[in-house]
C-alpha positions in Angstrom: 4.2 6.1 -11.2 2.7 3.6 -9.2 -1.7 2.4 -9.6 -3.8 4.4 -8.1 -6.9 2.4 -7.1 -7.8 1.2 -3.6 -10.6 -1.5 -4.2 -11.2 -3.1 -1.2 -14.0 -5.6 -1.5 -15.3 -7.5 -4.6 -14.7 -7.2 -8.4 -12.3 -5.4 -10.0 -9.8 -2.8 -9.7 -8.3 0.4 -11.0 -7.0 1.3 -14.2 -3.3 2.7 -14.2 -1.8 6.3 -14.2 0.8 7.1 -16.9 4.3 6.2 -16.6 3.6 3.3 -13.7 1.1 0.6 -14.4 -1.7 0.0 -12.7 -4.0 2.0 -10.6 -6.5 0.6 -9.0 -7.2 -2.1 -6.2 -7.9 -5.4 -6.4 -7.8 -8.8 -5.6 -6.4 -12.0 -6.9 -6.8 -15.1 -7.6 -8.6 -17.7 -6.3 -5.6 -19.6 -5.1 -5.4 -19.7 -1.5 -2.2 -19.9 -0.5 -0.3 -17.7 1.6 2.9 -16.0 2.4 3.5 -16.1 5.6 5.9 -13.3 6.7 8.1 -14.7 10.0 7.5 -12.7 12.9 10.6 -11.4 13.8 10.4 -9.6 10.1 7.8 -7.7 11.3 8.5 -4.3 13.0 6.6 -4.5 16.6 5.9 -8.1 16.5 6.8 -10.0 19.8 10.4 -12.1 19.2 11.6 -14.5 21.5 15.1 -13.1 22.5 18.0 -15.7 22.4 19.7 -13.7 25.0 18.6 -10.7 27.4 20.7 -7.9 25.5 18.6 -9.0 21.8 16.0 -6.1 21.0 12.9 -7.3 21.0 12.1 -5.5 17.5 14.9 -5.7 14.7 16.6 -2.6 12.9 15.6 -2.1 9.2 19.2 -2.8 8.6 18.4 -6.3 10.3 15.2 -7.2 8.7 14.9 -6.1 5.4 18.7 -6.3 3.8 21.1 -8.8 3.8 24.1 -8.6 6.4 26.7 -6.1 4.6 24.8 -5.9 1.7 23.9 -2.0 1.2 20.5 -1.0 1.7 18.6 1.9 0.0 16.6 4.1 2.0 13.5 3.3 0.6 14.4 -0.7 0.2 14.7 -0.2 4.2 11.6 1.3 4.3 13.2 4.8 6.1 12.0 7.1 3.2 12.3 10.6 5.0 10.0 11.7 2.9 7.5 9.7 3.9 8.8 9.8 7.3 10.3 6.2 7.8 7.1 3.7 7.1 9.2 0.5 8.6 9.0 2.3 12.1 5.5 2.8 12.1 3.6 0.7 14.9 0.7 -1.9 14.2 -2.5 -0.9 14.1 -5.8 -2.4 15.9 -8.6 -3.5 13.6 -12.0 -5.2 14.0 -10.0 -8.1 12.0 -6.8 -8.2 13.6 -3.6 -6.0 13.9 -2.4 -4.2 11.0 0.7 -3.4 10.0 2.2 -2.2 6.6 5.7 -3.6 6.2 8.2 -2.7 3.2 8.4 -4.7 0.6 12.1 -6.7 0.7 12.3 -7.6 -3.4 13.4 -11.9 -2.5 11.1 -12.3 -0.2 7.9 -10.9 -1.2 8.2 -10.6 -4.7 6.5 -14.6 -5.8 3.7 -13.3 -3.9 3.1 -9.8 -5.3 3.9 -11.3 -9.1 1.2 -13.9 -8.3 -1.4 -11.6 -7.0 -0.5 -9.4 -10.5 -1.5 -12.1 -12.5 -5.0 -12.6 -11.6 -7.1 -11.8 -14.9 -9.2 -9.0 -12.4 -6.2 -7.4 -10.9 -4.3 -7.4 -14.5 -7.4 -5.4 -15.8 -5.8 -2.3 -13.9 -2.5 -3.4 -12.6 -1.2 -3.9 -15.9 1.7 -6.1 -14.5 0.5 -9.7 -15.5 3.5 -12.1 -16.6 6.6 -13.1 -15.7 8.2 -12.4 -12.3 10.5 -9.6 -13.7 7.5 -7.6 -14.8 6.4 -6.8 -11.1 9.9 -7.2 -10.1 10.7 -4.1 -12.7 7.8 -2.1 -11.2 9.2 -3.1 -7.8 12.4 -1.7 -8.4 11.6 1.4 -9.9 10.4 2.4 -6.0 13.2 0.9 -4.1 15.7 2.3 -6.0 14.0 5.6 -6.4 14.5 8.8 -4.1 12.0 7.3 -1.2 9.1 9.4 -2.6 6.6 6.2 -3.0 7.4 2.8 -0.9 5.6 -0.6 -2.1 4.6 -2.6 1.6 3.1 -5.8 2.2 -0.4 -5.4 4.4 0.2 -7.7 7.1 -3.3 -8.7 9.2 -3.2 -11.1 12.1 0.7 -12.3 11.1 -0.4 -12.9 7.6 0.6 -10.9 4.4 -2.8 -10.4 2.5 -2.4 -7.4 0.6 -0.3 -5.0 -1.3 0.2 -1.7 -1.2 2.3 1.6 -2.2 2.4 4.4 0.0 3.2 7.8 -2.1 3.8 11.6 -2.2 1.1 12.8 -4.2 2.6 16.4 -4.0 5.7 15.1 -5.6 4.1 12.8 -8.1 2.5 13.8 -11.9 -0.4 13.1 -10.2 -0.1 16.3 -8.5 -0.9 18.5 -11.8 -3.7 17.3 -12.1 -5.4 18.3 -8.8 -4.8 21.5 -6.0 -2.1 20.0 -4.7 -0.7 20.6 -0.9 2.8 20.3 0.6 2.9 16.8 2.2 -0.1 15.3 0.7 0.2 11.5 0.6 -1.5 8.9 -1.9 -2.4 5.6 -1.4 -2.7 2.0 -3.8 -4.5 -0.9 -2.6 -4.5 -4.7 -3.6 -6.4 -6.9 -2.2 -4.6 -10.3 -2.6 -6.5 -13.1 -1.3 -10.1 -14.2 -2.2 -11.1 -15.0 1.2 -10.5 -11.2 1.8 -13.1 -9.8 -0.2 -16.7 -8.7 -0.2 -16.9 -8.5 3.2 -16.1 -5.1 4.6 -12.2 -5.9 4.7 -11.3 -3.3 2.1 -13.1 0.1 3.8 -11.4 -1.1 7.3 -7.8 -1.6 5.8 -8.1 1.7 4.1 -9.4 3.5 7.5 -6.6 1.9 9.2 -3.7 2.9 6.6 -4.9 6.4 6.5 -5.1 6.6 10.2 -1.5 5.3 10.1 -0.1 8.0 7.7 -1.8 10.7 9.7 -0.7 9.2 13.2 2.8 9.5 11.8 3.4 12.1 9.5 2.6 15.8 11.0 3.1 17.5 7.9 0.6 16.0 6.1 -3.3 17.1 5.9 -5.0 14.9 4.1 -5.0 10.9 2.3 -6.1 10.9 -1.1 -6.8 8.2 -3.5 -7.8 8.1 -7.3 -9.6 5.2 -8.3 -11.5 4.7 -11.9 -15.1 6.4 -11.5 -16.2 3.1 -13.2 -14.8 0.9 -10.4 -17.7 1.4 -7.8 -16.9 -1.0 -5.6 -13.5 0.7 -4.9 -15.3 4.7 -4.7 -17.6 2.6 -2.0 -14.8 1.2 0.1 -13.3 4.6 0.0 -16.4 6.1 0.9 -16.7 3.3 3.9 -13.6 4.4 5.2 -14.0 8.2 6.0 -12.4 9.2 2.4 -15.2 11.8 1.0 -15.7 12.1 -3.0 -13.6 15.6 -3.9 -13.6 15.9 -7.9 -13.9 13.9 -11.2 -10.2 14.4 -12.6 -8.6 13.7 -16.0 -6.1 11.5 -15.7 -4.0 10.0 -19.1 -5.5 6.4 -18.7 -8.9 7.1 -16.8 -11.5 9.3 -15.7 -10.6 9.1 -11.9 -12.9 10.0 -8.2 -10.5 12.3 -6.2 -11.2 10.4 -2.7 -9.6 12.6 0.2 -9.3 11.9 3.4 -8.9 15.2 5.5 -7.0 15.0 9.0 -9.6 17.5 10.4 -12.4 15.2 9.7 -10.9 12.1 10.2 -13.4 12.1 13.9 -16.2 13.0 12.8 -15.7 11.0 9.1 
């Protein structure tokens, strides 16, 4: 089961729900260097077609799996039960455009592994070490039944952030609340330092949650469940239209319920 935190701004993150890791949000180290996902990987972004009969946006198929290699539903990022992610359009933010792109395991996954290995996010994450230790949590998605899809958060052309789009209905999580048909739950990561404390966290979360909602008419309501310790992450939450819902139980933490409700998402 994938982390459950969404941190957005300084400190720390979550701690993680049974059976997946880590659940909070966090950021990572202090290392500055970035991953810079090519544009024509990224669903929406402008391409410079070589002749006039190239789409100017690539197939799933085309960007995230090797020619005649077989692609999964959810490694293509076209879970239909989260009602195909990688087709989702970029969002505007006060920072830049937005988009949330499925993770492809060899290209993404140095970056994730070293983002896991900062002593803050490893608190929660609980996926420190070797490559194979994220690359094992990775997996366990992208092979899955498309019910929770790891993505890169993309801002401006530049992958600064990790994240795991999920069916809370279908997930343990889901005994341990009022659950709802269709109900979706988020994890945030926060990877680069020059990301954090400054607001960047509340606005990413807004802007995923609006995303979800644009794009998946079934569902009411974005929830969240990050450690009641981890303030900073109930705050960003908070900042972002997500009210407080319950304290709930959960087998590694004392958890805030942070929901989001499509009919409030206006006024919120």
């Amino acid at each position: 089961m994938p982390p459950t935190d969404a941190h957005a701004d300084p400190v720390t993150g979550p701690a993680p729900r049974a059976g997946t890791g880590a659940e909070d949000t966090l950021d990572p180290p202090g290392t500055q260097e970035l991953l810079a996902v090519p544009a024509e990987e990224i669903p929406g972004a402008p391409s410079t077609p070589s002749t006039p009969s190239t789409p100017s946006r690539p197939s799933p198929s085309d960007v995230f799996g090797a020619p005649g290699a077989p692609v999964t539903e959810n490694a293509a990022g076209i879970s239909e039960l989260l009602d195909r992610p990688a087709a989702w359009q970029p969002a505007a933010t006060p920072a830049g455009v937005f988009q949330l792109v499925p993770v492809r395991l060899g290209r993404d996954l140095a970056v994730i592994s070293r983002w896991m290995n900062d002593p803050a996010v490893a608190a929660f994450w609980e996926l420190a070490g070797a490559e194979t230790v994220t690359a094992e949590h990775l997996r366990s998605q992208l092979d899955g039944d498309g019910r929770s899809l790891p993505c890169l958060g993309v801002l401006s052309g530049t992958p600064m952030s990790y994240w795991e789009i999920y069916r809370a209905d279908l997930d343990p999580l889901a005994r341990h609340y009022s659950a709802r048909s269709h109900d979706i739950g988020i994890h945030l990561l926060i990877g680069e330092i020059n990301n954090r404390g400054r607001g960047v966290g509340a606005m990413l979360l807004r802007a995923a949650s609006d995303l979800v909602l644009d794009n998946r008419p079934l569902c009411t309501r974005v929830l969240a469940e990050p450690d009641l310790r981890n303030t900073p992450s109930v705050a960003a939450f908070l900042g972002a239209g997500f009210r407080f819902s319950a304290e709930v139980e959960l087998p590694d933490k004392r958890a805030a319920l942070m929901i989001r409700d499509r009919v409030h998402r206006a006024q919120l």
